[in-house]
C-alpha positions in Angstrom: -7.0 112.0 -38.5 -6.4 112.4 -34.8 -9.3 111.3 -32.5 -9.1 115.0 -30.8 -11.4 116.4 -33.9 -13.2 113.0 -35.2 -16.1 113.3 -36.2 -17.0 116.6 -35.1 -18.4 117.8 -38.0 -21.2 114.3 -38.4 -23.8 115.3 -40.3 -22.8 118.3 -41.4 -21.9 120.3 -44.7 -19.4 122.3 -45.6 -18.3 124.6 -48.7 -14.3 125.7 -48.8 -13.3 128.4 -51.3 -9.9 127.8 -52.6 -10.2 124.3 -51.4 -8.0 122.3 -53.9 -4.7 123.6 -52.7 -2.4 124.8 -50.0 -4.7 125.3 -46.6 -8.1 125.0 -48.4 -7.0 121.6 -49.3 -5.9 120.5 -45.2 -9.1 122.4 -44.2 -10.7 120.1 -47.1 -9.3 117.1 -45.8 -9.6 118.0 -42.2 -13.6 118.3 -42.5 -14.0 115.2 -44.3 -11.9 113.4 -41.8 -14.0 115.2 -39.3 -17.4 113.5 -40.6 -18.4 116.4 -43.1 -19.7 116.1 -46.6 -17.8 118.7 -48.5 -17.9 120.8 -51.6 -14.5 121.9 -52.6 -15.0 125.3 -54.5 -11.7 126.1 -56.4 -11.0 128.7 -59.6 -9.0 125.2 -60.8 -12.0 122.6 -61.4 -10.5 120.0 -62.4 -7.9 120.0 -59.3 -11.2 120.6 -57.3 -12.4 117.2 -58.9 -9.6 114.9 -58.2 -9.3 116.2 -54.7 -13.0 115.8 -53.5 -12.7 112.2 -55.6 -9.6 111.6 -52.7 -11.3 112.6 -49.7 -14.1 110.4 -50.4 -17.2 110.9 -48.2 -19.5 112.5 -50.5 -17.3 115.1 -51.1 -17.5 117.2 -55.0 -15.7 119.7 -56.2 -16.9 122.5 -58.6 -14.9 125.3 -60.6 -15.6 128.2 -59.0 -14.0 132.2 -58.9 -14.8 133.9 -56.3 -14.4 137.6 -57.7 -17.7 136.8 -59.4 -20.4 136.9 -58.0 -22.6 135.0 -60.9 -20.1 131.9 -60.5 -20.0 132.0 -56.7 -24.0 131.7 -56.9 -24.0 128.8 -59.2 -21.5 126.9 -57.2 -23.1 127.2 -54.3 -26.1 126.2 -56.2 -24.4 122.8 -57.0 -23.5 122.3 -53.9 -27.2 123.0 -51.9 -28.6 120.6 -55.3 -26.6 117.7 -53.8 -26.0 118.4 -49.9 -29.7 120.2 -49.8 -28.2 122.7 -47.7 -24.7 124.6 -46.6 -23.9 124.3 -42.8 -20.5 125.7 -42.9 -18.9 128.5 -45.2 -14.7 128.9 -45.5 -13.5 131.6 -47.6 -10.3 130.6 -48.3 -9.4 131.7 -51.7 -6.4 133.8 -52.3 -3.5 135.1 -54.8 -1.1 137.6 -54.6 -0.1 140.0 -56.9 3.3 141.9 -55.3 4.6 145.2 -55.9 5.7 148.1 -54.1 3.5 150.5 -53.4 4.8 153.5 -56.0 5.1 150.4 -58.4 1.6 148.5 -58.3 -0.8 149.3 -60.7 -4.7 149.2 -60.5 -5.1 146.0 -62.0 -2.6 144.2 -59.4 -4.5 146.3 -56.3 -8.2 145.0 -57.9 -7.4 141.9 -58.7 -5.7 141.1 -55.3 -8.9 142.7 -53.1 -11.6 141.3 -55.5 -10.6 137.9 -55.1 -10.0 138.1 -51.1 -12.6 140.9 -49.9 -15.2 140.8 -52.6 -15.0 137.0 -52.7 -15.9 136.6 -49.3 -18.5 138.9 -49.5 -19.7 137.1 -52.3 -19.9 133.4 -50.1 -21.2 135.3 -47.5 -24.2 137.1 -49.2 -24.4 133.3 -51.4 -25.0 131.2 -48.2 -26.5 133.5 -45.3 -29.6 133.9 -46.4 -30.7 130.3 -45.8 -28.5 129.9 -42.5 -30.5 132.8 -41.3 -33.5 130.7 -42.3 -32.7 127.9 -40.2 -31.0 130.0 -37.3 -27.8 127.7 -38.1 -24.4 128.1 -39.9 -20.9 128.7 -39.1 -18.4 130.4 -41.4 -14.5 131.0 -41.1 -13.0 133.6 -42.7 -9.1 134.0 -44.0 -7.1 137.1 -42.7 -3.5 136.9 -42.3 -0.6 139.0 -40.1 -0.4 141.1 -43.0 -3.6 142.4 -42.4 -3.0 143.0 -38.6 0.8 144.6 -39.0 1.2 145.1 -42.5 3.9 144.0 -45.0 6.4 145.3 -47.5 5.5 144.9 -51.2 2.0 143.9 -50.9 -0.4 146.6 -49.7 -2.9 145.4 -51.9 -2.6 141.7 -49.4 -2.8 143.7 -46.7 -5.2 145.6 -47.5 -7.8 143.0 -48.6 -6.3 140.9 -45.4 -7.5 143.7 -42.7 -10.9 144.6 -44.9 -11.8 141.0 -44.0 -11.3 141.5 -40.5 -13.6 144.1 -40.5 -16.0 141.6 -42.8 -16.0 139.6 -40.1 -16.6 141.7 -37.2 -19.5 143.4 -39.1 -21.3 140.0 -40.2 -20.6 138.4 -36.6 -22.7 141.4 -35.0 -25.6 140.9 -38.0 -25.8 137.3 -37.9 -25.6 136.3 -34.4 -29.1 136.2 -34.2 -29.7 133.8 -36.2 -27.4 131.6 -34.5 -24.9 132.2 -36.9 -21.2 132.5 -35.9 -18.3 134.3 -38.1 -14.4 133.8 -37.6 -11.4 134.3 -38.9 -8.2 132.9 -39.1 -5.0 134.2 -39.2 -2.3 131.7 -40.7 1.3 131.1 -41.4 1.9 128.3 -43.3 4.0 126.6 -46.1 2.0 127.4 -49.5 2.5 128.6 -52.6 1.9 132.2 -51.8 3.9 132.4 -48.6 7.3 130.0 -50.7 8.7 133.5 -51.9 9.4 134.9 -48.1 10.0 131.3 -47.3 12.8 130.3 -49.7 14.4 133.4 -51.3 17.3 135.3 -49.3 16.4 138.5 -49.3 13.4 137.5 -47.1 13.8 134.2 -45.3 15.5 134.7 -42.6 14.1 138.3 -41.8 10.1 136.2 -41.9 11.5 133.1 -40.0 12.7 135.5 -37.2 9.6 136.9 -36.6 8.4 133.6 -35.5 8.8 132.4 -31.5 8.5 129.0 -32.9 11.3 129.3 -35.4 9.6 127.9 -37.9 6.5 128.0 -40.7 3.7 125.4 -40.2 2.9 123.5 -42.4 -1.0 123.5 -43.6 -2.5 120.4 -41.6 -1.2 122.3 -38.8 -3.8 124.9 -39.3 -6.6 122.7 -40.2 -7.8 121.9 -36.9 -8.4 125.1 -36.2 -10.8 125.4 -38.7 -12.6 122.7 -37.7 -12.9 124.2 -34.0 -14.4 127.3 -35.2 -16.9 125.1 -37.2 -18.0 123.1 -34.8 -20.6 122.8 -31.7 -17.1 123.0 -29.2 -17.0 127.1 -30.7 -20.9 128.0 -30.8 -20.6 130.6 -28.3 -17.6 132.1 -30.3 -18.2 134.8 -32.7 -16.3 137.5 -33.7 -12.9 136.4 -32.9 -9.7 136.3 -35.3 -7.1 133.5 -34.0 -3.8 134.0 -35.5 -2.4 130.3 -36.0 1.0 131.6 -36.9 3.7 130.2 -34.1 3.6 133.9 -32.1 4.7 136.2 -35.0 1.6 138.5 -33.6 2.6 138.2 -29.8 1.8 141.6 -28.5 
């Protein structure tokens, strides 16, 4: 872990939805590296598990879907039981379901916003409460570019992807007076979800074009961010989306 973002996060404790893959897992590792205890939430327990085993540092991991709101609840439960209390809230979890728009069907448009918007209004309403009690917390939200400029065969993405910018604009303005900050970030980076525009013809070299930087990150490249927006260097930023996605939103 580079010495620019060591131990910034001492003493502190985090919970990351989606956290046993992809950029929930660099933003897992990234914390811990950065002094955190963390709980890695993730709909894939045992994955969860063996990942917060790795990291070391206290860390647990706990099964976890964010689209309900009961198992949101008792995962942050588990993680306040050990930790005693939450510091730091990313929502991270994500899937996508793709289909043009005459072609999706309501349970490929639910599905898709229920995990992203209602599952980060689930962590938030789970972990605000007692921030607001002790005037403390920071939480990071997950947008995307699809959410800012929109993208071909998944409305239901951006959809969800721009309702969370909105989320966090909203719950930035409530929560700021309880010292309580809310961000977002926009990524582009190699994962699962994004390997479809990344490898397949019809798409790659349309996406990679977009990009000033010529070129997708990869997720450690995006963790630091994350730890910047969760730490004392950003406590007088609120509100704010940074797009960590090498220029594709220049304007």
């Amino acid at each position: 872990m580079g010495s620019t973002i060591e131990m910034q996060l001492a003493g502190r404790t985090a919970f990351v939805t989606g956290g046993a893959q992809g950029i929930g897992a660099a933003v897992v590792r990234a914390f811990a590296g950065a002094g955190a205890r963390v709980c890695v939430a993730d709909i894939d327990g045992e994955r969860a598990r063996a990942l917060a085993g790795d990291v070391g540092g206290g860390a647990i991991g706990v099964a976890c879907n964010v689209a309900k709101r009961d198992d949101v609840e008792r995962a942050v439960a588990e993680a306040i039981a050990r930790f005693a209390r939450i510091d730091i809230l990313v929502n991270n979890a994500g899937i996508i379901r793709p289909a043009m728009l005459h072609k999706m069907t309501d349970e490929e448009w639910n599905a898709v916003l229920d995990v992203h918007l209602a599952g980060s209004f689930h962590g938030l309403q789970a972990v605000a409460p007692a921030m607001m009690e002790r005037r403390y917390g920071r939480i990071v939200n997950v947008t995307s570019t699809a959410g800012v400029q929109g993208t071909i065969g998944q409305i239901n993405y951006s959809a969800a992807k721009a309702g969370i910018v909105g989320l966090t604009m909203s719950a930035a303005r409530e929560l700021a007076p309880y010292n309580i900050t809310v961000n977002a970030v926009a990524p582009g980076a190699a994962t699962s979800m994004t390997e479809t525009i990344r490898t397949d013809s019809r798409f790659r070299d349309k996406y990679l074009a977009r990009i000033p930087l010529g070129r997708w990150a990869e997720p450690a490249e995006i963790a630091p961010v994350f730890v910047f927006f969760a730490s004392d260097a950003a406590s007088y930023v609120t509100g704010q989306v940074l797009a960590a996605d090498g220029g594709m939103t220049i304007r």
